[in-house]
C-alpha positions as CSV (number, residue, x, y, z in Angstrom):
1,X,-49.5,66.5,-25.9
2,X,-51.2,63.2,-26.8
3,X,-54.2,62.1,-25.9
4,X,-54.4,59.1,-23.7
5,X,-57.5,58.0,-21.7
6,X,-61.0,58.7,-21.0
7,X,-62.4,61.6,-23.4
8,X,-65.2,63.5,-23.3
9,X,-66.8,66.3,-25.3
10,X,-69.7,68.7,-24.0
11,X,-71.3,71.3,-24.9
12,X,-73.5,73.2,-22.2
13,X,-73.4,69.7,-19.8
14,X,-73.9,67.9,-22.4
15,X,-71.7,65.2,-24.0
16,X,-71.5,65.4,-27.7
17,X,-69.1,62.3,-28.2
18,X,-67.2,60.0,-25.4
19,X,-64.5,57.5,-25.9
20,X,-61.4,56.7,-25.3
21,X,-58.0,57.8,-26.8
22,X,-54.8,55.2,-26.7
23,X,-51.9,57.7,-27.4
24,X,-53.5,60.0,-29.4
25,X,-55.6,57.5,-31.5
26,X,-59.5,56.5,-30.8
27,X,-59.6,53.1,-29.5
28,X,-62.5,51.0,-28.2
29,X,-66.1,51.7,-28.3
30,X,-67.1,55.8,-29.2
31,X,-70.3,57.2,-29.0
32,X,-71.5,60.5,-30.7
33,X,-74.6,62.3,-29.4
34,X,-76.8,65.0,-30.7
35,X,-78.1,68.2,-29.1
36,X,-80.6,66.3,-27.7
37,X,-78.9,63.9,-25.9
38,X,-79.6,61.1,-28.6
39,X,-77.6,58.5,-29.3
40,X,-76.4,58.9,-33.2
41,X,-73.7,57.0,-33.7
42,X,-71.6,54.1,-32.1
43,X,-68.3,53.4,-33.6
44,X,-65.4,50.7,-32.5
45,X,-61.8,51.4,-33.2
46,X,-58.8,49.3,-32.6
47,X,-56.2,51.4,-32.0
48,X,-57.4,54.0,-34.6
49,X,-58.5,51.6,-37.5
50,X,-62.1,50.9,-37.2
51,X,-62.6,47.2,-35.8
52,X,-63.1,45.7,-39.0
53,X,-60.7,46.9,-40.7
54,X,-58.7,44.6,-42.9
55,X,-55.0,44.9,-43.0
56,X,-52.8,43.2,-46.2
57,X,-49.4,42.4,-45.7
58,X,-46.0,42.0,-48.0
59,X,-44.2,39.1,-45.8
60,X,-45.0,36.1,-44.1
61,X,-44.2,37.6,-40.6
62,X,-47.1,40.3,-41.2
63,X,-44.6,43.0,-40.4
64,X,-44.8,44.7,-44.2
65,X,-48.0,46.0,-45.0
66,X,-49.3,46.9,-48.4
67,X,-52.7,47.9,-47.6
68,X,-55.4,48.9,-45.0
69,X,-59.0,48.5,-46.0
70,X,-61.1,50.7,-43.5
71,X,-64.3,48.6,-43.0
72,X,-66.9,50.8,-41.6
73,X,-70.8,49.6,-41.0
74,X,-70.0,46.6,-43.1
């Protein structure tokens, strides 16, 4: 089954990482937690592709693409 929603992962009550999946790929803001409860990371994805991410097409219509360029933390 595909994940689609709210997600959340803990361990002992905790949460470890929270975000949200749009069928089956992260999308929106994620954040990652330690042990601790600290905030470690805070990641944005746009339907799976982090949020910069630069897409390169073949055509005029954007419809062909001929490369992704992951941008992640610049």
């Amino acid at each position: 089954a595909l994940l689609h929603g709210h997600y959340k992962k803990t361990y002992n009550g905790e949460i470890l990482e929270e975000g949200h999946f749009y069928f089956g790929v992260k999308h929106g803001r994620w954040e990652i937690f330690d042990k601790d409860t600290n905030l470690v990371g805070k990641y944005y994805y746009n339907k799976g592709l982090y949020e910069d991410t630069q897409i390169k097409y073949h055509d005029k219509n954007n419809t062909k693409v001929s490369e992704v360029i992951q941008v992640h933390n610049g």
